[in-house]
DRENPA-3360 file (N, C-alpha, C; in nm, 2 decimals, always signed):
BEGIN
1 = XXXXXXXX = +11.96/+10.71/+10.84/+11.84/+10.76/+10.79/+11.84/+10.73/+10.64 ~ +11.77/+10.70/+10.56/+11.71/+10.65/+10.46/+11.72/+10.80/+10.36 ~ +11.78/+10.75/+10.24/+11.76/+10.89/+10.16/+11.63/+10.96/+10.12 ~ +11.53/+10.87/+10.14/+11.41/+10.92/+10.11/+11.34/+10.98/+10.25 ~ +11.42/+10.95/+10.38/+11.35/+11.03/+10.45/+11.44/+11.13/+10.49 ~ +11.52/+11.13/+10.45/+11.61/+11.28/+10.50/+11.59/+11.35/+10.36 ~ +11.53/+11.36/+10.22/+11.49/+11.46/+10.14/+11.38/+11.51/+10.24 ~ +11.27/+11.42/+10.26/+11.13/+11.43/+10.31/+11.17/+11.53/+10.43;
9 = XXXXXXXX = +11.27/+11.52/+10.54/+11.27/+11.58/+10.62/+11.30/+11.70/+10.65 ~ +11.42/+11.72/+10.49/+11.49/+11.85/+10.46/+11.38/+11.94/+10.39 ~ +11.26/+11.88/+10.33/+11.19/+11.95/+10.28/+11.11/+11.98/+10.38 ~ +11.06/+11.97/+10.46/+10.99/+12.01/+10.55/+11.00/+12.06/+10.67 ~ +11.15/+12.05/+10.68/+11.20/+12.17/+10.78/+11.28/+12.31/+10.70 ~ +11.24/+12.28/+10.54/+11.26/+12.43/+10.45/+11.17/+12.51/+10.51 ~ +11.04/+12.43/+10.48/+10.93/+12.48/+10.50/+10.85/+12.54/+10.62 ~ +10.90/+12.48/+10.77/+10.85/+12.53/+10.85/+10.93/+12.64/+10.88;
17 = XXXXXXXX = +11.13/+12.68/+10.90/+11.19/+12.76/+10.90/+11.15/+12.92/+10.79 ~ +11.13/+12.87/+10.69/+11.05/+13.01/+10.57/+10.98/+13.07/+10.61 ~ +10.88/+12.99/+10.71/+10.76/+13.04/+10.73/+10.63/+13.03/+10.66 ~ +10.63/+12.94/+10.58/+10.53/+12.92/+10.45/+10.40/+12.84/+10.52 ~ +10.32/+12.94/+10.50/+10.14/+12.90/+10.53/+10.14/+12.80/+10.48 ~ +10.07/+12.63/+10.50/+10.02/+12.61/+10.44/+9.88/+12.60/+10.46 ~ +9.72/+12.64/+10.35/+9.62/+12.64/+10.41/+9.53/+12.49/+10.30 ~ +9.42/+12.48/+10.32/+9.35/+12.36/+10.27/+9.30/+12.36/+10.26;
25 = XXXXXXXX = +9.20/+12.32/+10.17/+9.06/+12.33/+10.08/+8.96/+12.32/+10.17 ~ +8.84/+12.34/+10.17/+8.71/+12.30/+10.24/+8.66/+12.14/+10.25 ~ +8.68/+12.07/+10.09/+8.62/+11.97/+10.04/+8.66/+11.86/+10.09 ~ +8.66/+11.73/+10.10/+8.77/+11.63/+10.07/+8.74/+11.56/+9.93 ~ +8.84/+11.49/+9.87/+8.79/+11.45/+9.72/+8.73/+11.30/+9.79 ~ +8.65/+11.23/+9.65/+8.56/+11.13/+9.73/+8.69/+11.00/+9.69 ~ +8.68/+10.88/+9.78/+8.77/+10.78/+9.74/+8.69/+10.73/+9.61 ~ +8.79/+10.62/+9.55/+8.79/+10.56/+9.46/+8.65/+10.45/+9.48;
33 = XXXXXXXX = +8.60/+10.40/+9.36/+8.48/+10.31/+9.35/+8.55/+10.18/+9.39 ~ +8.64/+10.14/+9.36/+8.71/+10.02/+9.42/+8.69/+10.01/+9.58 ~ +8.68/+10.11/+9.67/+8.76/+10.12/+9.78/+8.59/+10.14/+9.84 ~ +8.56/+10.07/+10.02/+8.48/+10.10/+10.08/+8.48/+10.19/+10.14 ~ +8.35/+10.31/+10.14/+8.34/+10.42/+10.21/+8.33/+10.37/+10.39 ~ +8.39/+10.46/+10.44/+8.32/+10.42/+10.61/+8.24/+10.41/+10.62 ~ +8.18/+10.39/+10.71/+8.04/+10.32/+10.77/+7.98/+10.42/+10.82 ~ +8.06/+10.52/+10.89/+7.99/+10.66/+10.89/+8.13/+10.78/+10.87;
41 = XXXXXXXX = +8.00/+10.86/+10.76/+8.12/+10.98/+10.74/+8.07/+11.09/+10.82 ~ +8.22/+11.17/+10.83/+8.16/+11.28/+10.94/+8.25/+11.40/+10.91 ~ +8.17/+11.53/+10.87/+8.25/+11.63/+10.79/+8.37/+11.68/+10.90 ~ +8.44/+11.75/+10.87/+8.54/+11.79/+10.92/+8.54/+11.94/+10.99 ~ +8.61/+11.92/+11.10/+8.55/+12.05/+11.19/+8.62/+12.19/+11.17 ~ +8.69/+12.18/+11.06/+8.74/+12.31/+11.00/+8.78/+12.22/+10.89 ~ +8.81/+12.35/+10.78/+8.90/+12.31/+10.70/+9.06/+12.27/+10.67 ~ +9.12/+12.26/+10.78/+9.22/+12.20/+10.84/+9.26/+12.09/+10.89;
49 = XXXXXXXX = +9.12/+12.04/+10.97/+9.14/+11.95/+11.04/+9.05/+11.87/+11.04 ~ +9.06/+11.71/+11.11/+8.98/+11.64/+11.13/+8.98/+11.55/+11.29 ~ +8.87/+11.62/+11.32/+8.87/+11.60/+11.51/+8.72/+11.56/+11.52 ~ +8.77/+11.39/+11.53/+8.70/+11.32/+11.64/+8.62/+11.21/+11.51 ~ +8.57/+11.10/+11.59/+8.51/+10.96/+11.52/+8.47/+10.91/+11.64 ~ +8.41/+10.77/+11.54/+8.31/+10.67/+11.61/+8.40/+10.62/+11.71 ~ +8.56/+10.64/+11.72/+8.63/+10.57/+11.84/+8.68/+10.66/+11.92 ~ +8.64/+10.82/+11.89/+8.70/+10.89/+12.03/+8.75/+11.01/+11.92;
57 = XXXXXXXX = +8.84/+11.08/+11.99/+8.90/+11.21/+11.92/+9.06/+11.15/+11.86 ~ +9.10/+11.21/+11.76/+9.23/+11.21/+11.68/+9.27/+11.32/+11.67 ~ +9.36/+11.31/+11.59/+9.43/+11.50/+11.56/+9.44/+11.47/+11.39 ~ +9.44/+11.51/+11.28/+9.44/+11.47/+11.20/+9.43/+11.60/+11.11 ~ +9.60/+11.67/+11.05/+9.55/+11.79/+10.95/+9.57/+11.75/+10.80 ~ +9.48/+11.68/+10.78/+9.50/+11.62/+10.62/+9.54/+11.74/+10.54 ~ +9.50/+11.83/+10.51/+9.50/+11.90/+10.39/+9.68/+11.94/+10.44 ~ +9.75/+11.99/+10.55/+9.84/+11.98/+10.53/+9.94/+11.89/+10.49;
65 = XXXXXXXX = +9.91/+11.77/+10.55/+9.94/+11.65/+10.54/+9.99/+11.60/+10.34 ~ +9.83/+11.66/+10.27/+9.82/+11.64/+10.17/+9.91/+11.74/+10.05 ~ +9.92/+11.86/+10.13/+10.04/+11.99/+10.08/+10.22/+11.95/+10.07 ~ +10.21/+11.85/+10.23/+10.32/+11.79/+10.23/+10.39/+11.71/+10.13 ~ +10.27/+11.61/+10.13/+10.31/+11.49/+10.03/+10.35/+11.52/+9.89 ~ +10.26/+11.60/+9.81/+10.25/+11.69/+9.75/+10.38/+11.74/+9.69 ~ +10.47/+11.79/+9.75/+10.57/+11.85/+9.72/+10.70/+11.75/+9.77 ~ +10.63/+11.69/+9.84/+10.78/+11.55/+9.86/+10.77/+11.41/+9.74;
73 = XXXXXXXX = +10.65/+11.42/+9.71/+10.62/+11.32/+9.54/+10.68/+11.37/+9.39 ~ +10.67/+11.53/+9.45/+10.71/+11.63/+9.34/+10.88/+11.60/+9.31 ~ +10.93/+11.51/+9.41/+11.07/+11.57/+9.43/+11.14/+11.43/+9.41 ~ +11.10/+11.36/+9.36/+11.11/+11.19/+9.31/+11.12/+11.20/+9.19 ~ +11.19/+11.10/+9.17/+11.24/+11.04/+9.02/+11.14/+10.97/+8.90 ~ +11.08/+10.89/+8.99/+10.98/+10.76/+8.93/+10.86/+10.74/+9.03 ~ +10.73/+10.70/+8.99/+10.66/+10.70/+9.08/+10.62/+10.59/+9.18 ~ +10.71/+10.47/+9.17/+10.74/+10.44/+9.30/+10.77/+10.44/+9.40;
81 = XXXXXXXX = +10.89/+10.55/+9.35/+10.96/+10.61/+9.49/+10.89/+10.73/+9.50 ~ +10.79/+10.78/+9.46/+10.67/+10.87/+9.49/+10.59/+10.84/+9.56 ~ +10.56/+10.74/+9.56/+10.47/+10.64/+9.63/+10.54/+10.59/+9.76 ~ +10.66/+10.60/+9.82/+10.71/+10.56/+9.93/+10.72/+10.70/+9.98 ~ +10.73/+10.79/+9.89/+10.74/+10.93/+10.01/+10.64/+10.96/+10.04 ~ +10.51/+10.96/+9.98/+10.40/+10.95/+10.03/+10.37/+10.91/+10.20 ~ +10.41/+10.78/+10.16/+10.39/+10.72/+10.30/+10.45/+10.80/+10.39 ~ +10.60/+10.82/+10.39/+10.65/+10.87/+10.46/+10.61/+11.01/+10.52;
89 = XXXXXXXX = +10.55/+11.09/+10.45/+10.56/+11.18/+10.44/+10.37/+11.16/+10.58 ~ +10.32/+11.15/+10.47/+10.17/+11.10/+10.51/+10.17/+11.02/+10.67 ~ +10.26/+10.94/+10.71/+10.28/+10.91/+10.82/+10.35/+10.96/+10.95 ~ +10.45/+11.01/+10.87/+10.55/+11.05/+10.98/+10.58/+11.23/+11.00 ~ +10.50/+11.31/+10.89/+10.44/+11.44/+10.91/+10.41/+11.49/+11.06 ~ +10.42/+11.57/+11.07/+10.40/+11.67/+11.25/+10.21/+11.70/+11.20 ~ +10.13/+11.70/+11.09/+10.05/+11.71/+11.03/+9.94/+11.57/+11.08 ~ +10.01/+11.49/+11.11/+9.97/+11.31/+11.17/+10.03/+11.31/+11.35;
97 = XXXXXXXX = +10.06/+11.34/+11.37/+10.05/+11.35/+11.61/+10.01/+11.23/+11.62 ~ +9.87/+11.18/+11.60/+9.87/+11.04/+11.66/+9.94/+10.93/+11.53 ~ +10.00/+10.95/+11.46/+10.08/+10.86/+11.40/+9.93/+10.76/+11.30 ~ +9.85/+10.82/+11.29/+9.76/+10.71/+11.22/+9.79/+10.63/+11.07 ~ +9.79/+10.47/+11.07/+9.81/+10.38/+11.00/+9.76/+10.50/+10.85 ~ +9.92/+10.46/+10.73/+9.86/+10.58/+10.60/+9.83/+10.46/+10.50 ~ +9.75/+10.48/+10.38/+9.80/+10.37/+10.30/+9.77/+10.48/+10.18 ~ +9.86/+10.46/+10.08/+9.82/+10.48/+9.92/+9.80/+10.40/+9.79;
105 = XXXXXXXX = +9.67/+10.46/+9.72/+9.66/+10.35/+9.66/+9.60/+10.39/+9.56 ~ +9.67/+10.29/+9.43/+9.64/+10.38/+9.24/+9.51/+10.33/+9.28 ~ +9.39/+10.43/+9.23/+9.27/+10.42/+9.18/+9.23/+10.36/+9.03 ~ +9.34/+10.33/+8.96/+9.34/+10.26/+8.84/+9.33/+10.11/+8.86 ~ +9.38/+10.05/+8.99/+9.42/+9.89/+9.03/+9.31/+9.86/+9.09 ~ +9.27/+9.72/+9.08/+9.18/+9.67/+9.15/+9.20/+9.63/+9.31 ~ +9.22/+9.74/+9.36/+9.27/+9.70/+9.52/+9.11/+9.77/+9.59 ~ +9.08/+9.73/+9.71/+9.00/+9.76/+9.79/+9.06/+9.81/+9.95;
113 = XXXXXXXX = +8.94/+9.89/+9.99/+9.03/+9.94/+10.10/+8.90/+9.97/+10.22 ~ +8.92/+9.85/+10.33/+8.78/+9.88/+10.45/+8.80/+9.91/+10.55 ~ +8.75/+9.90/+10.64/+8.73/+9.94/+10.78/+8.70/+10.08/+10.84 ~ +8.80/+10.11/+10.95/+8.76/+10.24/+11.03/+8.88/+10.36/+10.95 ~ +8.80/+10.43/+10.85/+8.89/+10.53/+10.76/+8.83/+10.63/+10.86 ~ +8.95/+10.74/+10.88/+8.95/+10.83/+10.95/+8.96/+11.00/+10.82 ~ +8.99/+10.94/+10.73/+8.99/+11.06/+10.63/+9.05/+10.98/+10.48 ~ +9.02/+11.01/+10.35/+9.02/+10.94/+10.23/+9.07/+11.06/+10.13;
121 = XXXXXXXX = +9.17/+11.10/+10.06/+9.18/+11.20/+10.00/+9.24/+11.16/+9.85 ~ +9.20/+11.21/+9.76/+9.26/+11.19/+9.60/+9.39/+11.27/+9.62 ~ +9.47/+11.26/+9.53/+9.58/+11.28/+9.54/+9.65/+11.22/+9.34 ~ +9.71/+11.32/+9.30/+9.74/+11.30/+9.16/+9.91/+11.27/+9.19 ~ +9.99/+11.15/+9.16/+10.12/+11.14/+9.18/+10.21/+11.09/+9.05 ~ +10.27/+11.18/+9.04/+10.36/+11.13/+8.91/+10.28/+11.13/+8.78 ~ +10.15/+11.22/+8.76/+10.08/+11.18/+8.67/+9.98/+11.04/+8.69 ~ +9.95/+11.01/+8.81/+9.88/+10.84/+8.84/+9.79/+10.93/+8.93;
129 = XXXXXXXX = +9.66/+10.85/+8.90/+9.56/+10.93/+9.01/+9.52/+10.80/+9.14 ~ +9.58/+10.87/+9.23/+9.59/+10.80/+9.37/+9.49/+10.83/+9.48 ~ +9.42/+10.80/+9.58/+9.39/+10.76/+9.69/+9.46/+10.76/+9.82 ~ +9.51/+10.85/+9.95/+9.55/+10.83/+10.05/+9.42/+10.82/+10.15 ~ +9.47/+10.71/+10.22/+9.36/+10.73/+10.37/+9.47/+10.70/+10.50 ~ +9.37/+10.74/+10.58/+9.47/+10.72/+10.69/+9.35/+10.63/+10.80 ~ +9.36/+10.53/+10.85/+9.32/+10.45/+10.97/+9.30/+10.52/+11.09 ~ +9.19/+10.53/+11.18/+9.18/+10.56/+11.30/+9.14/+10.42/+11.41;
137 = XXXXXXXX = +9.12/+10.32/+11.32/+9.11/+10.21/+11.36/+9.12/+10.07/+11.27 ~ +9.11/+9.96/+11.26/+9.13/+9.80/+11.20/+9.04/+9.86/+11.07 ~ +9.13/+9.77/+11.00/+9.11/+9.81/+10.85/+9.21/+9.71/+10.80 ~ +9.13/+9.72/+10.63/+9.22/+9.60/+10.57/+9.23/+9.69/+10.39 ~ +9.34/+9.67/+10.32/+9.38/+9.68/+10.21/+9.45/+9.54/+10.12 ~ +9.33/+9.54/+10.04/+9.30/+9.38/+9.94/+9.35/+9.48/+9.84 ~ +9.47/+9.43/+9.76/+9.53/+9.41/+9.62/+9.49/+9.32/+9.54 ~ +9.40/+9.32/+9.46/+9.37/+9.18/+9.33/+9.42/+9.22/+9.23;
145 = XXXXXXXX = +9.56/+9.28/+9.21/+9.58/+9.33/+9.07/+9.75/+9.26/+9.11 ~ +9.81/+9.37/+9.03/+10.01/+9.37/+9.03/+10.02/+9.46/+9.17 ~ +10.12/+9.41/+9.23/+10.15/+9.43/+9.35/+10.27/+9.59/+9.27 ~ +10.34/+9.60/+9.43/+10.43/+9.66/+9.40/+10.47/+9.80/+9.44 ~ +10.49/+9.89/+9.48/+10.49/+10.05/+9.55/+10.45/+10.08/+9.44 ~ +10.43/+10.11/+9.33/+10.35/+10.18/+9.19/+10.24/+10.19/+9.19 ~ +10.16/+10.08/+9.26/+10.03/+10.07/+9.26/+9.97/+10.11/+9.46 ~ +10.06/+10.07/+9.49/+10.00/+10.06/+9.69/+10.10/+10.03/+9.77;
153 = XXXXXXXX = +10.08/+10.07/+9.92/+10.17/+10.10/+10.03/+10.11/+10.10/+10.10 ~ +10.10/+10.06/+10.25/+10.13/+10.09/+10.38/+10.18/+10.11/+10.50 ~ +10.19/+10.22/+10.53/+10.27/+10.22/+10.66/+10.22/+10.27/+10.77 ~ +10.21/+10.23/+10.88/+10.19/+10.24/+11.04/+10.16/+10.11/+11.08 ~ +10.05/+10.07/+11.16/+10.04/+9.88/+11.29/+9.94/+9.84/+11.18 ~ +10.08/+9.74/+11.12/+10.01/+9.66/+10.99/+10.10/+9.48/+11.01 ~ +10.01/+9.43/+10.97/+10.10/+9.31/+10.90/+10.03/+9.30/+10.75 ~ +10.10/+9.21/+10.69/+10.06/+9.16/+10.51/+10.03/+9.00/+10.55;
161 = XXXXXXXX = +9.98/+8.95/+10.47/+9.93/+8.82/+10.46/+9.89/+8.81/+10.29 ~ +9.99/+8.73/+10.21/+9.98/+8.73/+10.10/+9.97/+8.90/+9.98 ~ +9.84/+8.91/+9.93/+9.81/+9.04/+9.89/+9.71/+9.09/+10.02 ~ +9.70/+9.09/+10.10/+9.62/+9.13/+10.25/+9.71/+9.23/+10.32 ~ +9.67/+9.35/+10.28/+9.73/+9.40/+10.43/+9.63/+9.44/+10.57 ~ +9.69/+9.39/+10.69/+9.56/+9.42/+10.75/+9.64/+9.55/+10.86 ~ +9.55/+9.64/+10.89/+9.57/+9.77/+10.97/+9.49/+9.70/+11.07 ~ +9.61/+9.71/+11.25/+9.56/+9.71/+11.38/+9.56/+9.79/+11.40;
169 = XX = +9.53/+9.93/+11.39/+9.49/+10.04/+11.46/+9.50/+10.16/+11.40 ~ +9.50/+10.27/+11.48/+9.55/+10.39/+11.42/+9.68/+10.40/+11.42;
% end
């Protein structure tokens, strides 16, 4: 297991053994101007969760998801390897059940981000103001800037093609 996911995992089995609530804002923050909104947005059916899209139902508790990450970016050195706990965290969370495709992404870089977004949240890492979305369906994440985990990541049913990453699914 990877040091960065056995912190991630030690930290979040602190946290469910404690007992520690975590609860979540009402709002979501809006993505970045660089980045395509979905095609259709659809509010969220508590403030917890996000159930159901144009392809059927998901399970999706962003705001915990977002509490997670949160405190596993907090626990990094540099913010690239902030940016890889992210993912990890953002994907592989008990907070994510159907496992949906994560990506992060600096809202300072000229990267773009389309298709079927299932949820889009701001997120501040290391002092860098970021972008997580998570895929419920094909989607693509275009880098026109410096590559690199500092700037963008993704993880879940992806391939890359040059600066192209493209998301097959959730």
């Amino acid at each position: 297991m990877s040091k960065l996911k056995s912190k991630t995992t030690a930290l979040l089995a602190a946290a469910a053994v404690s007992g520690v609530a975590i609860t979540g804002l009402s709002g979501f923050a809006a993505a970045p101007a660089q980045a395509a909104a979905p095609a259709q947005a659809t509010a969220p059916a508590s403030p917890r969760s996000f159930n159901g899209n144009i392809n059927g139902n998901i399970n999706l508790d962003a705001m915990a998801l977002v509490n997670a990450i949160t405190a596993a970016v907090n626990d990094q050195a540099d913010r690239s390897g902030a940016v890889l706990a992210a993912l990890d965290v953002g994907y592989y969370n008990r907070g994510n059940p159907d496992r949906l495709t994560v990506a992060v992404v600096n809202k300072n870089q000229p990267i773009s981000v389309t298709g079927s977004i299932a949820h889009a949240q701001g997120i501040t890492i290391k002092g860098g103001n970021y972008v997580i979305y998570w895929f419920d369906g094909p989607g693509r994440v275009t880098n026109h800037g410096d590559g690199g985990y500092l700037n963008w990541g993704v993880l879940g049913n992806i391939y890359r093609t040059g600066n192209v990453i493209h998301v097959n699914g959730g």
